[in-house]
C-alpha positions as CSV (number, residue, x, y, z in Angstrom):
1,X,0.0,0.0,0.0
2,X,1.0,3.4,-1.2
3,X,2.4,5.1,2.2
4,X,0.7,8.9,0.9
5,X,-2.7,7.3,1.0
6,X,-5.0,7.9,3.9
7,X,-7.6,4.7,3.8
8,X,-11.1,5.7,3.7
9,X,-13.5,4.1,6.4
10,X,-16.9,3.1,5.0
11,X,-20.1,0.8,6.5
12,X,-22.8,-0.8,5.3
13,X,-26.3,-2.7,6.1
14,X,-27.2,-6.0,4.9
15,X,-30.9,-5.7,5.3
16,X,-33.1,-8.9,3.8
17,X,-35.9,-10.6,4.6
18,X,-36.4,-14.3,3.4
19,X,-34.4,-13.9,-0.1
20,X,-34.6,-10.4,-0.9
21,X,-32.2,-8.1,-0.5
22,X,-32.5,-3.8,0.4
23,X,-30.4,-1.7,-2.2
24,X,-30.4,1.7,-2.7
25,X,-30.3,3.1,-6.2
26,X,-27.5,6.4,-6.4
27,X,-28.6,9.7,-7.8
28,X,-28.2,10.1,-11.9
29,X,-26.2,13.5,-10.7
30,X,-24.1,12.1,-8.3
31,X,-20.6,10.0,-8.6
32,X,-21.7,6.4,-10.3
33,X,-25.1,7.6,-11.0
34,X,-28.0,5.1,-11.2
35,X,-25.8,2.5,-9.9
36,X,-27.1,0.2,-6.9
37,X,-25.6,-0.1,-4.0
38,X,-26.0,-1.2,0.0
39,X,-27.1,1.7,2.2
40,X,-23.8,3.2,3.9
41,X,-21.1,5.5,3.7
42,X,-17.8,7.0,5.1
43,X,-17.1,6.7,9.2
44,X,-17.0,10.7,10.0
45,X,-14.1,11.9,12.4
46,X,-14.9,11.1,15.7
47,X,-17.7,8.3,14.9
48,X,-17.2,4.9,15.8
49,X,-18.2,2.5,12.8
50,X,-21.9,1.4,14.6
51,X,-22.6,5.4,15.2
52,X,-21.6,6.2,11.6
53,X,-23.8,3.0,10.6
54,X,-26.9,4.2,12.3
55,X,-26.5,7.9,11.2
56,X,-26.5,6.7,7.3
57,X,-29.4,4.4,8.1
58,X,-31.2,8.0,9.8
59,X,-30.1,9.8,6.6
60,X,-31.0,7.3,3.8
61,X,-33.9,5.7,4.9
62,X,-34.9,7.4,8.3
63,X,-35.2,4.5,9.8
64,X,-33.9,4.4,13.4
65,X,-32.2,1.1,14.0
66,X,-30.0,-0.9,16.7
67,X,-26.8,-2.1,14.6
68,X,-25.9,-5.3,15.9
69,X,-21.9,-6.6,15.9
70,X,-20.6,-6.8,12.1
């Protein structure tokens, strides 16, 4: 690994019921438009990974949820 790169933190939720999985589909005007993806994001300073987890949930969805261990 290049020793001038900083590693970004990220999440994400497995949600499913039965067979079905959740996925989010990203805005045409954003990076990878239209694409589909698991709802998460990038850990913020100062967030621990289940605190970052359960703000993207609250953004995303507005959901409130308990994440569980990973």
């Amino acid at each position: 690994m290049d020793k001038n790169i900083i590693p970004t933190e990220v999440v994400a939720a497995l949600i499913w019921e039965g067979s079905r999985f959740l996925i989010c589909q990203r805005p045409r005007h954003k990076a990878r438009g239209s694409l589909w993806e698991f709802v998460g994001g990038k850990v913020e300073p100062g967030e621990t990974k289940a605190q970052a987890l359960a703000r993207e949930l609250r953004e995303e969805l507005g959901v409130e949820l308990a994440v569980g261990a990973p």
